[in-house]
C-alpha positions as a LaTeX table, in Angstrom:
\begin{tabular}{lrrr}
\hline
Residue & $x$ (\AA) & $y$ (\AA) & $z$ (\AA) \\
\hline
Unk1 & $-32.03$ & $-83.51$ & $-133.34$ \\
Unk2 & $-35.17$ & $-82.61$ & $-131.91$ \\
Unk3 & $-36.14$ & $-79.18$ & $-130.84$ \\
Unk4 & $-37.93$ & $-80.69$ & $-127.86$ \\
Unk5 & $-37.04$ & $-82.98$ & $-125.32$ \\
Unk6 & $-40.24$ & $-83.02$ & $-123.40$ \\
Unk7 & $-43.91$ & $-82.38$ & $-124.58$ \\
Unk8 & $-46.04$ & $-82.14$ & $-121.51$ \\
Unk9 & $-49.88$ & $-82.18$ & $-121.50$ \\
Unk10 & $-52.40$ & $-82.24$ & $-118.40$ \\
Unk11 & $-54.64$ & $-80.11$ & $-116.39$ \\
Unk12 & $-53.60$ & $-76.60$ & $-116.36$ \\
Unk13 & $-54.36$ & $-75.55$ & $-112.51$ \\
Unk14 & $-53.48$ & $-72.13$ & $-110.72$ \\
Unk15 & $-52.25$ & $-74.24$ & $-106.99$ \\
Unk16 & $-53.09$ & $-72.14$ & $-104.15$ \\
Unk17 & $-50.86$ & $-74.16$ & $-101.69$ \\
Unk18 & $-52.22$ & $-73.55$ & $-97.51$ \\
Unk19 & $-51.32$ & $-74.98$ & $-94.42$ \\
Unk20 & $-54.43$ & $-76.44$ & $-92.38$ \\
Unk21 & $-54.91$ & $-78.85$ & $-89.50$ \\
Unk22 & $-56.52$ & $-81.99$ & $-89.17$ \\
Unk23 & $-59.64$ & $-80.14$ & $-87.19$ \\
Unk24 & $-59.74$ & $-78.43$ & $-90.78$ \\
Unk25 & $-60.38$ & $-80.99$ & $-92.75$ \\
Unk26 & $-63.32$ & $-82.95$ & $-89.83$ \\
Unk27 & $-64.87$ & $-79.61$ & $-89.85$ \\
Unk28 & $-65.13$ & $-79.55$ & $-93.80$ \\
Unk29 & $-65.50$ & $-83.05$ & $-94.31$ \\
Unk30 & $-62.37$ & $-83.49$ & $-96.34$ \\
Unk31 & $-60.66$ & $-86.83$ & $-96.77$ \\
Unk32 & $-57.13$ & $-86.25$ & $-95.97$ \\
Unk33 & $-54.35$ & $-87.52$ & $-98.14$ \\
Unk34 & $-56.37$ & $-87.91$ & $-101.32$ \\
Unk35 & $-57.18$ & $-85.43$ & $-104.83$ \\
Unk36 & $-60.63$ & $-84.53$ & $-104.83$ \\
Unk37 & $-62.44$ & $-83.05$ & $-107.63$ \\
Unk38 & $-64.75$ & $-79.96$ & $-106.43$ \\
Unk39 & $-67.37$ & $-77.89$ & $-108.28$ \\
Unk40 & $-66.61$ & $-74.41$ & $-108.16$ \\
Unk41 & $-69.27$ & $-73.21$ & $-105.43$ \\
Unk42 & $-67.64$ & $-76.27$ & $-103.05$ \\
Unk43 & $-63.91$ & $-74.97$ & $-103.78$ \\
Unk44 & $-64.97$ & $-71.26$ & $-103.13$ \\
Unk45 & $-65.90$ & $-71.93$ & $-99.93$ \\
Unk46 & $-63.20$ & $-74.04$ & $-98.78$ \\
Unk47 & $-60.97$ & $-71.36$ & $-100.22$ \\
Unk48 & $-62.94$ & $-68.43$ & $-98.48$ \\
Unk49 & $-62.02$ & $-70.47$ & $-95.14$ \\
Unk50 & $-58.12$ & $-70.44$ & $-95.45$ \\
Unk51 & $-55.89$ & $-67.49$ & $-94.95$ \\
Unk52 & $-55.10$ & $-66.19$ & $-98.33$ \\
Unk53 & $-52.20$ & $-63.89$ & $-96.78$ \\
Unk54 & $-50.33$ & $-66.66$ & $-96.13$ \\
Unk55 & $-50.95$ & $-68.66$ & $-99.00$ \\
Unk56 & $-48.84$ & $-69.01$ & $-102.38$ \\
Unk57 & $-50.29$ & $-68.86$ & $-105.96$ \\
Unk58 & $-48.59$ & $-70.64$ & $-108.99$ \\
Unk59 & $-49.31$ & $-72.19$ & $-112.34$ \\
Unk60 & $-50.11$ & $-75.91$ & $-111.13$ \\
Unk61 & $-51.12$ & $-79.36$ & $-112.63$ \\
Unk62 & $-49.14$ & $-82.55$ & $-112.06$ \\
Unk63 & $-47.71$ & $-81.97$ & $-115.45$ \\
Unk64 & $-46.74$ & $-78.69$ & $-115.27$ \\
Unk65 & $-44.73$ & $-78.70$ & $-112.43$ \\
Unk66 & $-42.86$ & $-81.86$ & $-114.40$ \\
Unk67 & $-41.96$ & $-79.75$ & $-116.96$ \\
Unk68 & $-41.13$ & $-76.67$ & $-115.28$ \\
Unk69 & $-38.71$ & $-78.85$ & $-113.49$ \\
Unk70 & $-37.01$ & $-80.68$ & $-116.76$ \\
Unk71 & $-36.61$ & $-76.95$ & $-117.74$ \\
Unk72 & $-34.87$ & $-75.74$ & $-114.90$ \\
Unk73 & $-32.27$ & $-78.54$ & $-114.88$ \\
Unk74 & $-32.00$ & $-77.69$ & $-118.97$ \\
Unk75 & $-34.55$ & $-80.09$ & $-120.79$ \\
Unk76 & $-36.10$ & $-77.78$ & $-123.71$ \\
Unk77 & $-39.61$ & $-78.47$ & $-122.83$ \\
Unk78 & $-43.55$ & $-77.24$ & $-124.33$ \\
Unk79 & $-46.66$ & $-77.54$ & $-122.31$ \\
Unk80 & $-50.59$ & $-78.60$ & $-123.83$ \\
Unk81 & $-52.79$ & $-76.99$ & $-121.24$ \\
Unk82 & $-55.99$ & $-75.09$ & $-121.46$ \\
Unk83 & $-56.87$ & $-71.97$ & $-119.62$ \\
Unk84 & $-59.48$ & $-69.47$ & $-119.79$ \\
Unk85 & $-59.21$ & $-65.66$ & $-120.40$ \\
Unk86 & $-59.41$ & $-64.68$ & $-116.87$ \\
Unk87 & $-57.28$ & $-63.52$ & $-114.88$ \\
Unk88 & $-56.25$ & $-66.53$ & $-113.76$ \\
Unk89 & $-55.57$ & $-67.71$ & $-117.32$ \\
Unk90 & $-53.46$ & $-64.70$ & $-117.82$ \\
Unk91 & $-51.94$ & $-65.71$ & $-114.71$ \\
Unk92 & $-51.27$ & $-69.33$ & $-115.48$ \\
Unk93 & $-50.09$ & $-68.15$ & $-119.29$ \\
Unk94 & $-47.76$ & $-65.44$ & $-117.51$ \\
Unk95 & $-46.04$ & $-67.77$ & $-115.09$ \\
Unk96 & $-45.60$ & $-70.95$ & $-117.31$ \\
Unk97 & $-43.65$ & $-68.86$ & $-119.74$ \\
Unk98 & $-41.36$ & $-67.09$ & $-117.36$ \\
Unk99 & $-40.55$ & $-70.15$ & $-116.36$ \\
Unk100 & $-39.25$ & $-70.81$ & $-119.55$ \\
Unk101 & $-42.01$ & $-73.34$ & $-120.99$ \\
Unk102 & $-43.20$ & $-72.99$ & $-124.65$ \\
Unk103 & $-46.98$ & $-73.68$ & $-124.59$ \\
Unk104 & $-50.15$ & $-74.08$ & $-126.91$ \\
Unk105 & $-51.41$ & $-70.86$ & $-125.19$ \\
Unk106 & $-48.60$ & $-68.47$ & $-126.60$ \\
Unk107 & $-50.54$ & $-67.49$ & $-129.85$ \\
Unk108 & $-53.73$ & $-65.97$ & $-127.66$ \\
Unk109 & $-55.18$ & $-69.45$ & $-127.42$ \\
Unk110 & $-57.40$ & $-68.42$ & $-124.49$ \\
Unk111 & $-60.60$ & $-69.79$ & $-124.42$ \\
Unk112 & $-64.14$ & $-68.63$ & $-122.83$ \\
Unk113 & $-64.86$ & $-70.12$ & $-119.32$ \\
Unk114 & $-63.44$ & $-70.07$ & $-115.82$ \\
Unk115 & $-59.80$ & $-71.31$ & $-115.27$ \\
Unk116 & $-59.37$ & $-74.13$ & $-112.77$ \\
Unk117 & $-57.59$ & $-73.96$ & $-109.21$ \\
Unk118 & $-56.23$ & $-76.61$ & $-107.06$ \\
Unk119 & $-56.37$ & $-75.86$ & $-103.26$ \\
Unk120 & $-53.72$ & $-77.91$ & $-101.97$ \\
Unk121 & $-53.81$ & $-78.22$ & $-98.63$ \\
Unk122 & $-50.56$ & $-79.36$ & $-96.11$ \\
Unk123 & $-50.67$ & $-80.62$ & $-92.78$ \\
Unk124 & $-47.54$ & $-80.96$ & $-90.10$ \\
Unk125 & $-47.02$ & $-84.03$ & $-91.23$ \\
Unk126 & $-46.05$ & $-82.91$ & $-94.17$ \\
Unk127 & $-49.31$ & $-84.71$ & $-96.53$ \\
Unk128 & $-50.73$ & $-83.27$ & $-99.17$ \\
Unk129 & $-54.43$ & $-83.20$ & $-99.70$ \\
Unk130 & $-56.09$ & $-81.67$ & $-102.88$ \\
Unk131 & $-59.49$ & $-80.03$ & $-103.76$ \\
Unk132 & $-59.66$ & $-79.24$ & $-107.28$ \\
Unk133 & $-61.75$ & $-77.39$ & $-109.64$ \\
Unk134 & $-60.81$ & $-78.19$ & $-113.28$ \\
Unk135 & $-62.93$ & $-75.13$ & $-114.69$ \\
Unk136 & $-62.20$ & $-75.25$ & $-118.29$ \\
Unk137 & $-59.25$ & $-78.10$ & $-118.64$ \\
Unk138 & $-62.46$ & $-79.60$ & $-118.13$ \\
Unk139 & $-62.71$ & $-79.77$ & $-121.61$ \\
Unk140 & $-59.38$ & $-80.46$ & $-122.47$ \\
Unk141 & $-59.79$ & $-82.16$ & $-125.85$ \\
Unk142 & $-57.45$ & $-83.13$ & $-129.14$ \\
Unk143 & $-57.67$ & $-79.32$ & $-130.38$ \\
Unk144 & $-55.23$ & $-78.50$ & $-127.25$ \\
Unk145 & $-52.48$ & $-81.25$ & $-129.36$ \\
Unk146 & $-50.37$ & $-79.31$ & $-130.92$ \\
Unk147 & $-48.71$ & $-82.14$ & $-133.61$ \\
Unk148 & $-45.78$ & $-79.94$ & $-135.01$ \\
Unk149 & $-44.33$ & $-79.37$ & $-131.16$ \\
Unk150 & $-45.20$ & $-82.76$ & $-130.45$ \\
Unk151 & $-43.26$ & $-84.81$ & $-133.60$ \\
Unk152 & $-40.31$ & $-82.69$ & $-132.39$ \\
Unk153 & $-40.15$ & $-84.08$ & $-129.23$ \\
Unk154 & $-38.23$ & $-86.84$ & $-127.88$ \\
Unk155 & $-40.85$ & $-87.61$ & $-125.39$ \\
Unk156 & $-44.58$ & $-86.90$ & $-124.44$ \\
Unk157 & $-45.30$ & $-87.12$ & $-120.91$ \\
Unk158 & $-49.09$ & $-87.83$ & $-119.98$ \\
Unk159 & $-50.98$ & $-86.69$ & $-116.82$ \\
Unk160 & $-52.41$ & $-89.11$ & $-115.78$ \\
Unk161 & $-55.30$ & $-86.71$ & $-113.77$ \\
Unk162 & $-56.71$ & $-86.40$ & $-117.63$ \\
Unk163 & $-58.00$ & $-89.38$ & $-117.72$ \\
Unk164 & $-61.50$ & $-88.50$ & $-115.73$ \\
Unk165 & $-62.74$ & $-86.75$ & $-119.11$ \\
Unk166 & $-63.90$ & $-88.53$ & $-121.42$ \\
Unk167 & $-62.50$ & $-85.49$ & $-124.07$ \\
Unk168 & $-59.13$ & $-85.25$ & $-122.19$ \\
Unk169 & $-58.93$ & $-89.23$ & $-122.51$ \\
Unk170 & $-59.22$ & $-89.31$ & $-126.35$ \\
Unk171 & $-56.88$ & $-86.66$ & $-126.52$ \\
Unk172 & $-54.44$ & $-89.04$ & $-124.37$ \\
Unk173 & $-54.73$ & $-91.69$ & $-126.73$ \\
Unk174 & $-54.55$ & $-89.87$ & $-129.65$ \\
Unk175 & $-51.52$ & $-88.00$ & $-128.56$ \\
Unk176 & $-49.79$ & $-91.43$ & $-127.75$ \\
Unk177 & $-50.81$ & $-92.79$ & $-131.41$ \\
Unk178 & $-49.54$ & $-89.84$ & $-133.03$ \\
Unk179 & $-46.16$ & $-89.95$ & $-130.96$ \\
Unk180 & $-46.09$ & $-93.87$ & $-132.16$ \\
Unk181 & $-46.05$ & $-92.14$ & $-135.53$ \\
Unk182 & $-43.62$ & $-89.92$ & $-135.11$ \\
Unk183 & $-40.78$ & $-91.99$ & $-133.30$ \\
Unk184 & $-41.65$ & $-90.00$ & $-129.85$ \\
Unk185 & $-41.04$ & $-92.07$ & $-126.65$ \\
Unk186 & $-44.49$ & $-92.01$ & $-124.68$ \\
Unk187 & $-43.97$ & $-91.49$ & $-121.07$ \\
Unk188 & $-47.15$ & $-91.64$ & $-118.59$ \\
Unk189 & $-47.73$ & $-90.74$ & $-114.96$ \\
Unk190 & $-50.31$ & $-92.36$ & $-112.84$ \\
Unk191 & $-50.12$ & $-89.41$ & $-111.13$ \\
Unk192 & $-52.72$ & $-90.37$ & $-107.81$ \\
Unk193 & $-54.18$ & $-93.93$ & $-106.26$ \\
Unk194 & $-57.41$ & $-92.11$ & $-106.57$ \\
Unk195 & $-56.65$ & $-92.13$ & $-110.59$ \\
Unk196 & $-55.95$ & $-96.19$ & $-110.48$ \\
Unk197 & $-58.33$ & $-96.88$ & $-107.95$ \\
Unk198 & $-61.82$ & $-95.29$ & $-109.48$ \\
Unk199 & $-60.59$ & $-94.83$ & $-113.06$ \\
Unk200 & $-58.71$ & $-98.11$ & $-113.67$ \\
Unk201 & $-60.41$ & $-99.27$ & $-116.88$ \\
Unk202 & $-59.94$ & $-96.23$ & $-118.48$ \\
Unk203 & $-56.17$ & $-95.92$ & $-117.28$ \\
Unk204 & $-55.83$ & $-99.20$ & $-119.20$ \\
Unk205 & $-57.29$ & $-97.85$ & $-122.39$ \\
Unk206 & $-55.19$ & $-95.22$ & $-122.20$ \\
Unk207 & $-51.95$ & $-97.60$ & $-121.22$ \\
Unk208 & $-52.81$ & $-99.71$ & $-124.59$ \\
Unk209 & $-50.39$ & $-102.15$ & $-125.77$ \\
Unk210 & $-47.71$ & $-100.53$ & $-123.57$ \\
Unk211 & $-45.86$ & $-97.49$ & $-122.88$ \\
Unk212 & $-41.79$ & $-96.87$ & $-123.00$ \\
Unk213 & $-41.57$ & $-95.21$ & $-119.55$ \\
Unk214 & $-44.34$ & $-95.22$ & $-116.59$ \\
Unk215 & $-44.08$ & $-93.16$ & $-113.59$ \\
Unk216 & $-46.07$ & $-94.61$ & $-110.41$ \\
Unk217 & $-45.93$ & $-94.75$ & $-106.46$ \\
Unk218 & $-45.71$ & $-97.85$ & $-104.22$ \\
Unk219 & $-49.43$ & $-97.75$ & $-104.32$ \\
Unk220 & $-50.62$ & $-97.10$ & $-108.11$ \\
Unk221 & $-48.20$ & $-99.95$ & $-108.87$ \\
Unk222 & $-50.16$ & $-102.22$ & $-106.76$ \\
Unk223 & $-53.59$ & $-101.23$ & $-107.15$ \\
Unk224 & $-52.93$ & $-101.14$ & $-111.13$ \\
Unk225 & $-51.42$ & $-104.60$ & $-111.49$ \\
Unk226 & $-53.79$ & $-106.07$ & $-108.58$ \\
Unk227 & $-50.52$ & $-107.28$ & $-107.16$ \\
Unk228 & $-50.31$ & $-107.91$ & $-103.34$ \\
Unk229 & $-46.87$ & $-106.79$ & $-103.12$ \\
Unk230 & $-43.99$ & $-104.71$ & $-104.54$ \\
Unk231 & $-42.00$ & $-107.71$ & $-106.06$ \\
Unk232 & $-44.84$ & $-108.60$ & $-107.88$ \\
Unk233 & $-46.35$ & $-105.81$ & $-109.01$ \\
Unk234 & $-42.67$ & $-104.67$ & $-110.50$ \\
Unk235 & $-42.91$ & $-107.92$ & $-112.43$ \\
Unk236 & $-46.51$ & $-107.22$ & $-113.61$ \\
Unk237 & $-45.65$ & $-103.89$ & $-114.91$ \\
Unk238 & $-43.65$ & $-105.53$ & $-117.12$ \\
Unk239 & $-46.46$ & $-105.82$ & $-119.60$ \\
Unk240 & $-47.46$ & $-102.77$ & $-119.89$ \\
Unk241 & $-44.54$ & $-100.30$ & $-119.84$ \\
Unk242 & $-41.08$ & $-101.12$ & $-121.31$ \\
Unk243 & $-39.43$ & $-98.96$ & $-118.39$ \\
Unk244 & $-40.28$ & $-97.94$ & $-115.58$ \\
Unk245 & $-39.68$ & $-96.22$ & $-112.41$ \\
Unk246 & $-41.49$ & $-96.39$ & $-108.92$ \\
Unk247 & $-41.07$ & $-94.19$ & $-105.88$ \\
Unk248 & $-41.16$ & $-95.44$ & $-102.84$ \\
Unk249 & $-41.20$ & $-92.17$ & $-100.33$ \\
Unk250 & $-38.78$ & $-92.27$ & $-97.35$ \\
Unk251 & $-37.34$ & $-95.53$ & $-99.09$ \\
Unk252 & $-36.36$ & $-94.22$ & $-102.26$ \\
Unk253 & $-37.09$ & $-95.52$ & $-106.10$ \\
Unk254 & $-36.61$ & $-98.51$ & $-107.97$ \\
Unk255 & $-35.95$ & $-97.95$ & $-111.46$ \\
Unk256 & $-36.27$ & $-100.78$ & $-114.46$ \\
Unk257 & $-34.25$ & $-99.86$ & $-117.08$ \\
Unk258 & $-35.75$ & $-102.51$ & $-119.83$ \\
Unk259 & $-33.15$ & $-104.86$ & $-118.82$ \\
Unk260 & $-32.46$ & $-104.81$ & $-114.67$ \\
Unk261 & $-33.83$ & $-103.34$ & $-111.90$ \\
Unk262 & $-32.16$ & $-100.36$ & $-110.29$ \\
Unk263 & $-32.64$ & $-99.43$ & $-106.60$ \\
Unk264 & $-32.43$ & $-95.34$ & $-106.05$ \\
Unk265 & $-31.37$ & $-94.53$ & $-102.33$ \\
Unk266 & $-32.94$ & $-92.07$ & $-100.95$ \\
Unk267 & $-31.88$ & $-88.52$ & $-99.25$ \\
Unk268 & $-32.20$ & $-87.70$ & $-95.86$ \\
Unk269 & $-34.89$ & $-85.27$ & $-95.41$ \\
Unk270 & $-37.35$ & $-83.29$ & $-92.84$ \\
Unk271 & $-40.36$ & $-83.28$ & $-94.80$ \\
Unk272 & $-42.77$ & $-80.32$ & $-94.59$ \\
Unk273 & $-44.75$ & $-80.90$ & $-97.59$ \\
Unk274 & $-44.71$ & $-83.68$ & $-100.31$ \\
Unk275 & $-46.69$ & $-82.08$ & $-102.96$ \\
Unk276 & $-44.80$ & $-81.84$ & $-105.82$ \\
Unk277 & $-42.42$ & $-84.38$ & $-105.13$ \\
Unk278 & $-43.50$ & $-87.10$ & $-107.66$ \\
Unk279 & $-43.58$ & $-84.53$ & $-110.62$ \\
Unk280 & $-39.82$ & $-83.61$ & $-109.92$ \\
Unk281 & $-39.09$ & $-86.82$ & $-109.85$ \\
Unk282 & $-40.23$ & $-87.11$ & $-113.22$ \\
Unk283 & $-39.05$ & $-83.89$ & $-114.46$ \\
Unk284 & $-35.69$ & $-84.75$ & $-112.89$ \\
Unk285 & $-35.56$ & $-88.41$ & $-114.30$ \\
Unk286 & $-36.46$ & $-86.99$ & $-117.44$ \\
Unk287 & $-34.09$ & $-84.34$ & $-117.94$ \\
Unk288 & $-31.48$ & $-86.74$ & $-117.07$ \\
Unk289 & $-32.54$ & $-89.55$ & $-120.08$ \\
Unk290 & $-32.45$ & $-87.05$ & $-122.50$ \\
Unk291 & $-29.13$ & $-85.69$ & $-121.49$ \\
Unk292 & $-27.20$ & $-88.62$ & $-122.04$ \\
Unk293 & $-27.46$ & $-89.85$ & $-118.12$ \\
Unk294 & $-27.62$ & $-93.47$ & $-117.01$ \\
Unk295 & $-30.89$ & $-94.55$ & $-115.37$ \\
Unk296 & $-29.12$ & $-94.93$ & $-112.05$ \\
Unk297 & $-28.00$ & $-91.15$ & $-112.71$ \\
Unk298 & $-30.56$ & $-89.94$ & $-113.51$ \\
Unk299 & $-32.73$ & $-91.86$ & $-110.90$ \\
Unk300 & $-30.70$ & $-90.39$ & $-108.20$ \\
Unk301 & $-30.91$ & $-86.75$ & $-109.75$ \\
Unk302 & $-34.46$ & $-87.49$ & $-109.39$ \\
Unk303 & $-34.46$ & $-88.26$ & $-105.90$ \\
Unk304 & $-32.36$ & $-85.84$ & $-104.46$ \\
Unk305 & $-33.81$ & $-83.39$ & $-106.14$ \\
Unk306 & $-37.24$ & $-84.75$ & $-104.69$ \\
Unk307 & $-35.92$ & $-84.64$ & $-101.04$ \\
Unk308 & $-35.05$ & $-81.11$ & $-101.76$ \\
Unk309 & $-38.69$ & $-80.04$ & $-102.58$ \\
Unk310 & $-40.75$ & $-81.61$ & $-99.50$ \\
Unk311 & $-38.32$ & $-80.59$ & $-97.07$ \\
Unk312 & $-39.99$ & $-76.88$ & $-98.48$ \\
Unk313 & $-43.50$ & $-75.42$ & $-99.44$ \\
Unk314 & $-44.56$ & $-75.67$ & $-102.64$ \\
Unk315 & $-44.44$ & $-78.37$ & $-105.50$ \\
Unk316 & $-41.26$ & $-76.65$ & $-107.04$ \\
Unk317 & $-37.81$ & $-76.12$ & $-106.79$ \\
Unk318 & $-36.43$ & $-72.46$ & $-107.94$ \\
Unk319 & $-33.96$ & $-72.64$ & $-110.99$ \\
Unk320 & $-31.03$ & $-72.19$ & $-109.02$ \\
Unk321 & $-31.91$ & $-74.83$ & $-106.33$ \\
Unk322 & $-32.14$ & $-77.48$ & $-109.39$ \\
Unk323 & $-28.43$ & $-76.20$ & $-110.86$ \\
Unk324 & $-27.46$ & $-76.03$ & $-107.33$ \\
Unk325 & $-28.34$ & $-80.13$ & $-106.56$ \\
Unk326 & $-26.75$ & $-81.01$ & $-110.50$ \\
Unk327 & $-23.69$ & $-79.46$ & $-109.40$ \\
Unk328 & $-23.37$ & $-81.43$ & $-106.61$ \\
Unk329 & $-24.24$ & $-84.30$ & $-107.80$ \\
Unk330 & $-22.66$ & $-84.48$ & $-111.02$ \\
Unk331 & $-20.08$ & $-81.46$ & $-111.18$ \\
\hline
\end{tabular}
């Protein structure tokens, strides 16, 4: 039995999650609805023009948040990140482990530099727009791997934000070789159109032969396959992951089990912010695979447990919100 269910790696961002307006984003020039990467003089001055006081600070990055949800539902998870030793790092370090995640950066494994920040920014409709700094997961290479943790894993789940470094994309690949190696499932998130639509070649390199589980939206399915509509692009992904499950927002999921396609209802919900919600999908979905669930169990753990998360601020659920929707659910 492996001591791990789920080895997470990705950007390691402190989120500093802030309502704004439309007029907000004209006045800054931001385009709404997307991730943006930011240098660090840009993001200090969009940050100087929010209201701190009513903003909320927590260890971030797509794949964090995934994990940090697996682990509150009761997945045994570890986390390959880098930070810096700033106070942010210390942060980051601080949170992730109270949250129960075993990480790389437990030994001291702070490095020199500036940690990076996301400024996620929601509107009253309840979309998501990101400006992020990556700091020093900039440099996110294969020295952040850490191979013992990730042999005793049953899967590794891949950001899929890495992929814009050139280091953090050969560390991608070589973590999905040595998981090949080692009998680990290789799960992958698209994780944004923006990563599909401008980084496409290099999502395929990373992609390979084929992965055993992909996570996408609607829209990465699409843009990735080249498909002009759902039914197609579900039979495109065929090729390149062996499962597979896409979310479909106020419609639900469909799930492909390797064998059938699954459709995942959805759950009624007034949504106030959707960040998050695709990473506790995952970390939902994957807690339930590991735990002996069904794919149509653990698809709909995933998406009420998603539903639960917009219809709040913030990209998490708290630990007893996630035992709270399993109980329900399940008992």
């Amino acid at each position: 039995m492996k001591k791990y269910q789920v080895y997470g790696m990705g950007n390691a961002l402190v989120d500093i999650v802030t309502e704004v307006d439309d007029a907000f984003f004209q006045k800054h020039e931001i385009e709404k609805g997307l991730m943006t990467l930011v240098d660090e003089e840009r993001q200090a001055t969009l940050v100087d023009a929010i209201d701190l006081s009513t903003s909320t600070m927590k260890c971030g990055g797509s794949a964090a948040n995934t994990v940090i949800g697996a682990s509150q539902f009761g997945a045994s998870c570890f986390y390959s990140c880098k930070v810096a030793n700033d106070d942010m790092g210390k942060f980051y370090l601080s949170d992730l482990t109270a949250n129960g995640i075993e990480t790389v950066l437990t030994n001291g494994n702070l490095a020199e530099g500036i940690t990076g920040k996301c400024l996620v920014m929601t509107t009253s409709d309840a979309e998501r727009t990101m400006n992020t700094f990556l700091g020093i997961t900039a440099d996110y290479s294969t020295s952040e791997i850490d191979q013992a943790a990730l042999a005793d894993s049953e899967y590794l789940y891949i950001e899929g934000y890495l992929v814009t470094s050139d280091s953090a994309r050969r560390a991608m690949i070589e973590a999905k070789r040595l998981a090949e190696a080692n009998d680990v499932q290789t799960a992958l998130t698209f994780s944004d159109p923006s990563m599909v639509k401008y980084f496409k070649d290099q999502m395929s390199e990373v992609v390979g032969s084929g992965v055993d589980l992909l996570f996408c939206n609607e829209e990465e399915a699409m843009l990735f396959t080249g498909a002009n509509s759902l039914e197609t692009a579900k039979d495109e992904l065929k090729s390149s992951a062996k499962r597979f499950a896409i979310t479909l927002a106020e419609k639900g999921a469909v799930v492909f089990d390797g064998a059938q396609f699954i459709n995942i209802e959805p759950y009624p919900a007034k949504a106030v912010d959707t960040n998050g919600a695709g990473d506790l999908f995952a970390g939902a979905f994957l807690y339930g695979i590991t735990h002996d669930m069904s794919y149509a169990d653990a698809g709909k753990l995933a998406s009420k447990s998603s539903s639960k998360v917009v219809s709040q601020f913030g990209p998490r659920l708290e630990i007893d919100q996630a035992q709270a929707i399993h109980k329900e659910l399940f008992g």
